[in-house]
VEXDREN-2710 file (C-alpha; in Angstrom, 1 decimal):
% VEXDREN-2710
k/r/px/py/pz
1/UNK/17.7/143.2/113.4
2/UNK/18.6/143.5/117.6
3/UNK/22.2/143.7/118.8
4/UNK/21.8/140.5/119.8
5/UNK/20.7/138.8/116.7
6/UNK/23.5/141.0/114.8
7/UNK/26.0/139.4/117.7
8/UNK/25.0/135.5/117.0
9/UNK/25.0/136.3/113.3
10/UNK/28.8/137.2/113.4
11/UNK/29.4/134.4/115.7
12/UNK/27.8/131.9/113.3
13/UNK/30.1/133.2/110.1
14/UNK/33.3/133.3/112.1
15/UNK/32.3/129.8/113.4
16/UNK/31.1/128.6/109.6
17/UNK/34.2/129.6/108.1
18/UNK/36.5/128.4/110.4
19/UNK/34.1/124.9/110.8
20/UNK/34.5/125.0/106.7
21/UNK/38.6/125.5/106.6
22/UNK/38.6/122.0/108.7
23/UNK/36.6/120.4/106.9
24/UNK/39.0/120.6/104.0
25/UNK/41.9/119.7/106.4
26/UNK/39.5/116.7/107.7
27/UNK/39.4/115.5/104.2
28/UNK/43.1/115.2/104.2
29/UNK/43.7/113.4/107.7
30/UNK/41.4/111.2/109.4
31/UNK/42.2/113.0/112.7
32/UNK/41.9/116.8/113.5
33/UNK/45.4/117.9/115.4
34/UNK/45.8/119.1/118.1
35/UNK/47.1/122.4/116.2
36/UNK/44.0/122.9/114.5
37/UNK/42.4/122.1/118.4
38/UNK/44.2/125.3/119.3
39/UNK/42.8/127.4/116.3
40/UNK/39.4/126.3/117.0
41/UNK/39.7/127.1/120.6
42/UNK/40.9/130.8/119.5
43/UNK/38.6/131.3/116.8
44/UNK/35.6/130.8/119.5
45/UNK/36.8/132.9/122.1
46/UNK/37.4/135.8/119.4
47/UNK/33.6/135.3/118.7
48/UNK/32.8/134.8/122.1
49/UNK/34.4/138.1/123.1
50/UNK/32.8/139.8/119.9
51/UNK/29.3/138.6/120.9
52/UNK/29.4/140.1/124.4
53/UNK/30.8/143.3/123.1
54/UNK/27.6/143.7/120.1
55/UNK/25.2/142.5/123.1
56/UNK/26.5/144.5/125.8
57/UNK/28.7/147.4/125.1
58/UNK/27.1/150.9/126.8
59/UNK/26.2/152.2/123.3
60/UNK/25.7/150.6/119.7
61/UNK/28.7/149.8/117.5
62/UNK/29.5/149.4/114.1
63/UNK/29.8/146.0/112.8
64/UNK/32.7/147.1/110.4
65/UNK/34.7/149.3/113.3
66/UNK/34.7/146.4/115.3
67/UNK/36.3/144.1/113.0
68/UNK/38.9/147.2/111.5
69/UNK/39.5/147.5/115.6
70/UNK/40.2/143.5/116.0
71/UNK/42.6/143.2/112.3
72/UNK/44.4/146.7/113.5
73/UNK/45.1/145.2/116.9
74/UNK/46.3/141.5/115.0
75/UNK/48.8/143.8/113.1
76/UNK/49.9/146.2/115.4
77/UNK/50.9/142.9/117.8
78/UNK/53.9/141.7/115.3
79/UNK/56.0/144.4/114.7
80/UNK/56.0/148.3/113.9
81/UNK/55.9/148.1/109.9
82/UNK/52.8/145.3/109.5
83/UNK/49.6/147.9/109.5
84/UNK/46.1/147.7/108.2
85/UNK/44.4/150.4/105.9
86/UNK/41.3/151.5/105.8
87/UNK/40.2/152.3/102.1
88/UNK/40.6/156.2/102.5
89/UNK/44.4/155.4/103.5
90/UNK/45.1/152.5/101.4
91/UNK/43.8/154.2/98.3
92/UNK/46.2/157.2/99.5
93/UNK/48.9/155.0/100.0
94/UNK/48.9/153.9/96.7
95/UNK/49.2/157.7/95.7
96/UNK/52.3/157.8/97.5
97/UNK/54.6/155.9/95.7
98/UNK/53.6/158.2/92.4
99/UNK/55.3/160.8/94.3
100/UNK/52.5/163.3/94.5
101/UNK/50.3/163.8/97.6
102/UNK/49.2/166.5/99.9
103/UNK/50.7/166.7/103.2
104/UNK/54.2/167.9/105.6
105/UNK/56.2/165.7/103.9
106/UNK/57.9/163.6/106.8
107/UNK/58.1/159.9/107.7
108/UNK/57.4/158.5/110.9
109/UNK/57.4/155.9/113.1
110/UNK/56.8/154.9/116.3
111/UNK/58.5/155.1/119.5
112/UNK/57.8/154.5/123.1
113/UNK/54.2/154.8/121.7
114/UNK/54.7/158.0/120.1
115/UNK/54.7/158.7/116.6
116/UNK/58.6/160.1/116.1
117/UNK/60.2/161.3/112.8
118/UNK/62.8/159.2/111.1
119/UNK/63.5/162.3/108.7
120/UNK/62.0/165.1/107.1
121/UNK/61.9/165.0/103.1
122/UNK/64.0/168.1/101.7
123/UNK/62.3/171.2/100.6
124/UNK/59.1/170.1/102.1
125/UNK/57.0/172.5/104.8
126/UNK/57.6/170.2/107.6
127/UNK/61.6/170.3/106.2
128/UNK/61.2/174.0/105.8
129/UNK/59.9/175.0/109.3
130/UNK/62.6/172.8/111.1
131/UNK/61.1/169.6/111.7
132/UNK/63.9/167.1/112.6
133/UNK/64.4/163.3/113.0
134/UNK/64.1/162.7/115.9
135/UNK/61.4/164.7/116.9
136/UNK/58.2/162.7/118.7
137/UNK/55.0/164.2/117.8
138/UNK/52.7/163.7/121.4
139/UNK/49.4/165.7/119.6
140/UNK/47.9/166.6/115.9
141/UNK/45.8/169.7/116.4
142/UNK/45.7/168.9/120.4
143/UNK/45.1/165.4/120.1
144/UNK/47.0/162.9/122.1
145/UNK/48.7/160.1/119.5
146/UNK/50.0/158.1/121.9
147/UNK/48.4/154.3/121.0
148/UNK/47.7/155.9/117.4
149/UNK/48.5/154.0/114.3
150/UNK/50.6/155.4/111.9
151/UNK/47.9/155.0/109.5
152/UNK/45.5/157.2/111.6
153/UNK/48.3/159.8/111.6
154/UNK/49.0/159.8/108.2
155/UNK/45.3/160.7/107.4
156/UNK/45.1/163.6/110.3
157/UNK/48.5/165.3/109.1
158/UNK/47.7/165.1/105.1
159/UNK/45.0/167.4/103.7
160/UNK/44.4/169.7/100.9
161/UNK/47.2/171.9/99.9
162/UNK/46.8/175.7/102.1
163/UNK/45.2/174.1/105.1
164/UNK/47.2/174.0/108.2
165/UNK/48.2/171.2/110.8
166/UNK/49.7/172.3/114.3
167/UNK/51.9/169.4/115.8
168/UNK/53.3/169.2/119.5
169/UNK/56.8/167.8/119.2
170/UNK/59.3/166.8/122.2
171/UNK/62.8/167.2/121.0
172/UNK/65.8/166.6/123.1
173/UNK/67.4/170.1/124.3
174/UNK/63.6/172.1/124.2
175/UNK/63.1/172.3/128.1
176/UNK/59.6/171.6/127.3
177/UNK/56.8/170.5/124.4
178/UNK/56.3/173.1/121.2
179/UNK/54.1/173.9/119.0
180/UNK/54.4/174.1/115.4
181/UNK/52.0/175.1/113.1
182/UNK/52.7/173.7/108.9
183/UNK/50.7/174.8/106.0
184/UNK/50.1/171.8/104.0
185/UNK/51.4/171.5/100.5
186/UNK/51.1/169.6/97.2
187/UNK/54.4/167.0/97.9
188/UNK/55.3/166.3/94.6
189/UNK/58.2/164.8/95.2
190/UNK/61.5/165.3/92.6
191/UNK/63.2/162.3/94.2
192/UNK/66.7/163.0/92.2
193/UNK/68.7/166.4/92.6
194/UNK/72.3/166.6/91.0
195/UNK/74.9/168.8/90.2
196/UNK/79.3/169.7/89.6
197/UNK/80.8/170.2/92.6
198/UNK/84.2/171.6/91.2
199/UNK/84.5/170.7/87.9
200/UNK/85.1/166.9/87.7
201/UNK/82.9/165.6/90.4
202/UNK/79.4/164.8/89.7
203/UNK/76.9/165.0/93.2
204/UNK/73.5/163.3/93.0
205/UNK/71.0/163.0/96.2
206/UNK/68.5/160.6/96.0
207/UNK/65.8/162.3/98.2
208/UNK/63.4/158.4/98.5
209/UNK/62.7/155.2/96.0
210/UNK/59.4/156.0/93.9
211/UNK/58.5/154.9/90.8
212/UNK/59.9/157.6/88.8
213/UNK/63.9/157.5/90.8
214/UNK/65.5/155.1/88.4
215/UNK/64.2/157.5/85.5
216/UNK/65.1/160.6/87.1
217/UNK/68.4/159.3/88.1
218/UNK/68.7/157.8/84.7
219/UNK/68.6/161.7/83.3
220/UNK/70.1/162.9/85.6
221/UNK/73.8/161.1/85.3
222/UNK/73.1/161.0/81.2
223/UNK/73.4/165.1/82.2
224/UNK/76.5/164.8/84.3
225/UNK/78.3/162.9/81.9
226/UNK/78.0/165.3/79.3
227/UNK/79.6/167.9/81.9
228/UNK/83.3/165.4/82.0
229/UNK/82.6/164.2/85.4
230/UNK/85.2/161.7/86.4
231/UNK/83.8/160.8/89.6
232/UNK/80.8/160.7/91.2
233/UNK/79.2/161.5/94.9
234/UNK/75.7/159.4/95.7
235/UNK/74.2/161.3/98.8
236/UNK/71.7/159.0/100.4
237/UNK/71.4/160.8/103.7
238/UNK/68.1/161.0/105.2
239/UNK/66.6/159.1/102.4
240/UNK/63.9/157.2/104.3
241/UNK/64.0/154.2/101.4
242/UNK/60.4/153.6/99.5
243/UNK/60.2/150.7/96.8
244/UNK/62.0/147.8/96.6
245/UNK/62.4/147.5/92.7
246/UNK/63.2/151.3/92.5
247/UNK/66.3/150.7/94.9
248/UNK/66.8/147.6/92.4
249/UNK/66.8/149.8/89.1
250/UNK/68.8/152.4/90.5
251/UNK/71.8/149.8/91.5
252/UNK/71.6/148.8/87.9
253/UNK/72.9/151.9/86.8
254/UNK/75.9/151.5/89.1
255/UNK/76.9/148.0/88.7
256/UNK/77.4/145.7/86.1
257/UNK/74.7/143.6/84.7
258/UNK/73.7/140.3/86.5
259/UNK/74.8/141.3/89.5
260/UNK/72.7/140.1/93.1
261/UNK/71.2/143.4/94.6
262/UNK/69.8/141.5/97.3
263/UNK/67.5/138.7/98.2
264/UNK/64.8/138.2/100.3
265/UNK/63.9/135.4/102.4
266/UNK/60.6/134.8/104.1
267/UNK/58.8/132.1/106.5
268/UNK/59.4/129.3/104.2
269/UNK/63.3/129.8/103.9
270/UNK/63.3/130.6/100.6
271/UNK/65.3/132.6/98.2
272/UNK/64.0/135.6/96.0
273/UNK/66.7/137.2/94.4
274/UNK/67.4/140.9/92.3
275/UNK/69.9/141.2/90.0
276/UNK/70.8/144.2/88.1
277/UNK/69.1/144.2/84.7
278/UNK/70.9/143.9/81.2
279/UNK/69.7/147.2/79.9
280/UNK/71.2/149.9/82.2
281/UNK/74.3/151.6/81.3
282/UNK/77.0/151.0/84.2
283/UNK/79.0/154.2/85.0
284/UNK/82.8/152.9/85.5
285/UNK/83.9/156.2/87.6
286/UNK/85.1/156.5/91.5
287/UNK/82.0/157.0/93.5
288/UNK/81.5/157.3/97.5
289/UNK/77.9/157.3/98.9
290/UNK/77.2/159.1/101.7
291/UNK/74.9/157.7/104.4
292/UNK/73.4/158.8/108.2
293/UNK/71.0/157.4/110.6
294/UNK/68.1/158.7/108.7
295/UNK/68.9/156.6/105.8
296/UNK/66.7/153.5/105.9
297/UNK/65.3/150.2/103.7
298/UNK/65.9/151.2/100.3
299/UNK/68.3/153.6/100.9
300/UNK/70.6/150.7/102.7
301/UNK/69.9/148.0/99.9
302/UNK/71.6/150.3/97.6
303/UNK/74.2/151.2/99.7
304/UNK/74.8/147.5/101.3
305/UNK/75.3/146.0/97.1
306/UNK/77.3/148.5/96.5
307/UNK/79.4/147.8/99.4
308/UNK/79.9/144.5/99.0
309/UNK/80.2/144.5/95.3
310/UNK/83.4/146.6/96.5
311/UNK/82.2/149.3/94.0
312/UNK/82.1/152.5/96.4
313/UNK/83.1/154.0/99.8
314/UNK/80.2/154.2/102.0
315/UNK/80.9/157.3/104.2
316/UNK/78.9/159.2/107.4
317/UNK/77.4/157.5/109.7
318/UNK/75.2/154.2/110.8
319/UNK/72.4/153.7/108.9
320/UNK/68.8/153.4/110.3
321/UNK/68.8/149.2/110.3
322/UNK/65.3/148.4/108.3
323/UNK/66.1/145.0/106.7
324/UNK/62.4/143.9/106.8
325/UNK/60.1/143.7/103.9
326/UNK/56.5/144.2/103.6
327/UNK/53.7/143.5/100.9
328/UNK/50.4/145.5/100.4
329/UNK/47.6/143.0/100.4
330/UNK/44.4/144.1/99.1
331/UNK/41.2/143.3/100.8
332/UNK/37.4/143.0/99.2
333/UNK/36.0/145.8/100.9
334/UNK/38.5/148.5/99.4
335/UNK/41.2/148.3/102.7
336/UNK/44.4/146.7/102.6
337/UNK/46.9/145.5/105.0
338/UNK/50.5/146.1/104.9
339/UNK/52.1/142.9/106.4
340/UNK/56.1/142.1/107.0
341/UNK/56.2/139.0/104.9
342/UNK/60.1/138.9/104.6
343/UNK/63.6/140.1/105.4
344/UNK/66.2/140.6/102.8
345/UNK/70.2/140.2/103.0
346/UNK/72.6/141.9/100.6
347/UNK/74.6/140.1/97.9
348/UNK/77.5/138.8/101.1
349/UNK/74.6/137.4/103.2
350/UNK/74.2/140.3/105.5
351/UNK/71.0/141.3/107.5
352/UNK/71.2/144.8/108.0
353/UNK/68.0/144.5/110.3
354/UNK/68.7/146.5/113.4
355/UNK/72.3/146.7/112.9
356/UNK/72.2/149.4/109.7
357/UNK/75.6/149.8/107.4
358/UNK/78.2/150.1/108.4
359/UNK/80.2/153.1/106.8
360/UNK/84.2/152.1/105.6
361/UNK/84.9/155.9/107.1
362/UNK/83.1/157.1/109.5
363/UNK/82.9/160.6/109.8
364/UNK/80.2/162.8/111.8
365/UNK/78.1/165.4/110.5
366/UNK/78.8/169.2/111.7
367/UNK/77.2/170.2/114.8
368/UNK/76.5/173.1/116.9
369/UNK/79.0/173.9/119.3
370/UNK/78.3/173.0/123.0
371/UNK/75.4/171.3/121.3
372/UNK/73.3/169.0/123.8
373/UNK/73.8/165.4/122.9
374/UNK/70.5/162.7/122.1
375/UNK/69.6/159.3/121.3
376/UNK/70.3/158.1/118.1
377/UNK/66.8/156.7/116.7
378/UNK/67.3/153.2/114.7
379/UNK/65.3/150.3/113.7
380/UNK/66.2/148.6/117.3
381/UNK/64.9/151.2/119.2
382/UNK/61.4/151.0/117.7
383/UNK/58.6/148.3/119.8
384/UNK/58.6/145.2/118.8
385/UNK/61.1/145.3/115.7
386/UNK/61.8/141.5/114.3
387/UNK/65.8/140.5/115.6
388/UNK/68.6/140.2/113.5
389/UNK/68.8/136.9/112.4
390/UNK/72.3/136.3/111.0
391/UNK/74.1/138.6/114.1
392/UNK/74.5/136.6/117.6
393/UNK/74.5/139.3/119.6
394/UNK/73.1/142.5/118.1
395/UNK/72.7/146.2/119.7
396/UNK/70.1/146.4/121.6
397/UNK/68.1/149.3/121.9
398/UNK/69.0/152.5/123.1
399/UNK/67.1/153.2/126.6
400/UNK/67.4/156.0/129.4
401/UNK/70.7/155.3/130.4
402/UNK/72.6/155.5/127.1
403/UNK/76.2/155.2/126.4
404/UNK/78.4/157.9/125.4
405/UNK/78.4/155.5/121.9
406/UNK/74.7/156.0/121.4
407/UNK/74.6/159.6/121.5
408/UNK/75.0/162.4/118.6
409/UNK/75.0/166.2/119.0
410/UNK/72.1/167.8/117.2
411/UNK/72.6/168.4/113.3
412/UNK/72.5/171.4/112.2
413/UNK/71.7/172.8/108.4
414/UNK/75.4/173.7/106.9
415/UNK/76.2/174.9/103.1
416/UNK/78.7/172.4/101.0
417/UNK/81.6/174.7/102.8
418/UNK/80.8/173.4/106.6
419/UNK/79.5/170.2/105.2
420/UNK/82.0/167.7/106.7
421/UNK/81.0/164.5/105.4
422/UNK/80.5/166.2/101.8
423/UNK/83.9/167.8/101.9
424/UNK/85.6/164.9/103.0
425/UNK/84.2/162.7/100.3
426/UNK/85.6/165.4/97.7
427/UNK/88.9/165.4/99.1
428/UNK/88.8/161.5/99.1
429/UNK/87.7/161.6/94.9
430/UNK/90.5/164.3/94.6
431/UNK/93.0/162.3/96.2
432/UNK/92.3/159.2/93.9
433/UNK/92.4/161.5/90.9
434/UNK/96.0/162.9/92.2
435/UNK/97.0/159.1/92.9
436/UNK/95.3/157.6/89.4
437/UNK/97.7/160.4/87.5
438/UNK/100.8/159.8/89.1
439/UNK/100.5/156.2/88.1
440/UNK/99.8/157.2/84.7
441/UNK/103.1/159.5/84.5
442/UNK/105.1/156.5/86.2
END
């Protein structure tokens, strides 16, 4: 079959199936709106534009990269988390939240059109070599990703465990781009580390939400316990968030059952909510979360019930500000499309889109001395991010001539010693324990 016959073919379906969809309208209203008008009117100049290109174009093209090309550019025009997936990717995606893939271990977003980490995942090779949020990636093995989907990165920076991947980052301070060579590794993710720190107070970090964190975290509290903890540290620093119900289960552990988590709320207006389940233990001790720019979506639905329940002191810094939702959509051919259908508020009504939590103490992380100063890197500074819809007048985003507010010295990786925001939680759980005993004598 000619281009050109290929070209009217694909005109003809797109025109049949929309022609069919009114139709069915038409046999609900004797009139066709003007709304459906409008569709029709789009519909045909898509076809229009996708016959000239079939007829035309300098060389032949694929009937199926075309159409991935046209529903990537539909998604990558609403905001930066709706994305499509071509099989290869969606089938890895679906890998991902099993906590097992190989790769750098990183997430990323997009910035200024520049894929930019949000944080590294501990004990990964990208972690390992001193990969930092913050950090824009400009090539993958010398190739340009500026106007290249997250998706397309994803599969160019994952790969069989021993192969290598050299990135060229920008970071604020390096006088110019560097290179940075990372042998890729099996990430099997442990997304639950704990420990005593000093006898009585149990420390858990939550590295991401998969499907095995409520489990994990489950076990892992079950073991503190048996060590006499009295009080309890939940570190959710650069934990980039991951699945909804995982950040749901976990909460259960920590509050009583029945409680609202938090609700989501799409197009229509209305309500979903998730409440803590009647099965969990709840563990009655002090607790203080920890939380940074880096700690994003699932990360801030925990923190934001627990917050509002009153039932810990958030501590650190601003959190990232991702208060959107998205579903995983399935399509015939094996692809997928990830698609923002909703944004969710915690149990007081609170968007946290673009605006983050809000710590009850603030308190910086440790920092090089003399350290030069950059950007903080939020939900509001990505392109295109959805507004806050229950804040008047939220921050906007960060641009070249920042504030003295907007700006952070460079992290650096401290032991529990230098670790400020750690060692001022402990004092905080020690003071309670002083305060709690006094009362008790009294």
């Amino acid at each position: 079959m000619s281009s050109y016959k290929r070209a009217a073919l694909w005109m003809l379906i797109i025109f049949i199936a929309f022609t069919g969809a009114l139709v069915s309208r038409w046999s609900l209203s004797e009139n066709v709106s003007a709304e459906e008008d409008t569709h029709y009117k789009i519909i045909h100049t898509f076809a229009e534009a996708l016959t000239l290109i079939k007829k035309n174009y300098v060389e032949e093209v694929e009937d199926k990269d075309l159409v991935y090309g046209a529903i990537k550019g539909m998604l990558s025009s609403l905001d930066p988390h709706s994305s499509f997936m071509p099989p290869n990717v969606y089938k890895e995606m679906q890998v991902d939240t099993k906590g097992e893939f190989g790769g750098l271990g990183i997430q990323i977003s997009i910035k200024d059109n520049f894929l930019t980490v949000i944080a590294p995942i501990e004990d990964t090779p990208a972690y390992k070599v001193g990969v930092k949020a913050g950090d824009k990636i400009i090539k993958i093995n010398n190739e340009s990703t500026k106007d290249m989907s997250i998706l397309d990165a994803v599969s160019k920076l994952r790969g069989p465990k021993g192969t290598s991947v050299t990135i060229t980052i920008v970071r604020e301070g390096l006088d110019k781009p560097t290179e940075i060579t990372i042998v890729r590794d099996i990430i099997s993710i442990k997304s639950v580390k704990s420990r005593v720190i000093d006898s009585s107070i149990g420390y858990v970090k939550l590295l991401q939400f998969q499907e095995t964190t409520s489990s994990e975290l489950e076990k892992a509290l079950k073991d503190l316990e048996k060590e006499k903890i009295n009080s309890l540290i939940l570190d959710l620093r650069n934990n980039p968030g991951g699945l909804l119900n995982s950040s749901v289960d976990v909460t259960s552990q920590l509050l009583p059952p029945d409680k609202l988590v938090v609700y989501i709320k799409g197009r229509d207006g209305e309500k979903t909510e998730f409440k803590t389940s009647n099965g969990k233990p709840s563990y009655k001790y002090q607790m203080i979360v920890l939380v940074n720019e880096g700690s994003a979506s699932a990360s801030e639905i925990v923190a934001g019930a627990l917050q509002d329940w009153e039932r810990a002191v958030i501590l650190g810094t601003q959190t990232f500000g991702k208060g959107s939702v998205q579903t995983v959509i399935p399509l015939s051919d094996g692809s997928g499309i990830r698609l923002t259908t909703a944004r969710y508020y915690t149990p007081k009504d609170r968007s946290i889109q673009t605006t983050g939590i809000k710590p009850d103490i603030v308190v910086e992380l440790a920092t090089k001395k003399g350290a030069k100063k950059h950007p903080v890197f939020r939900e509001k500074d990505l392109e295109k991010h959805l507004e806050n819809d229950t804040v008047k007048d939220a921050e906007p985003a960060v641009t070249d001539d920042k504030k003295e507010e907007d700006l952070i010295e460079a992290p650096v990786e401290v032991s529990d010693e230098d670790d400020v925001q750690l060692q001022r939680a402990i004092d905080l759980l020690k003071s309670w324990d002083v305060f709690k005993n006094i009362k008790k004598a009294a």
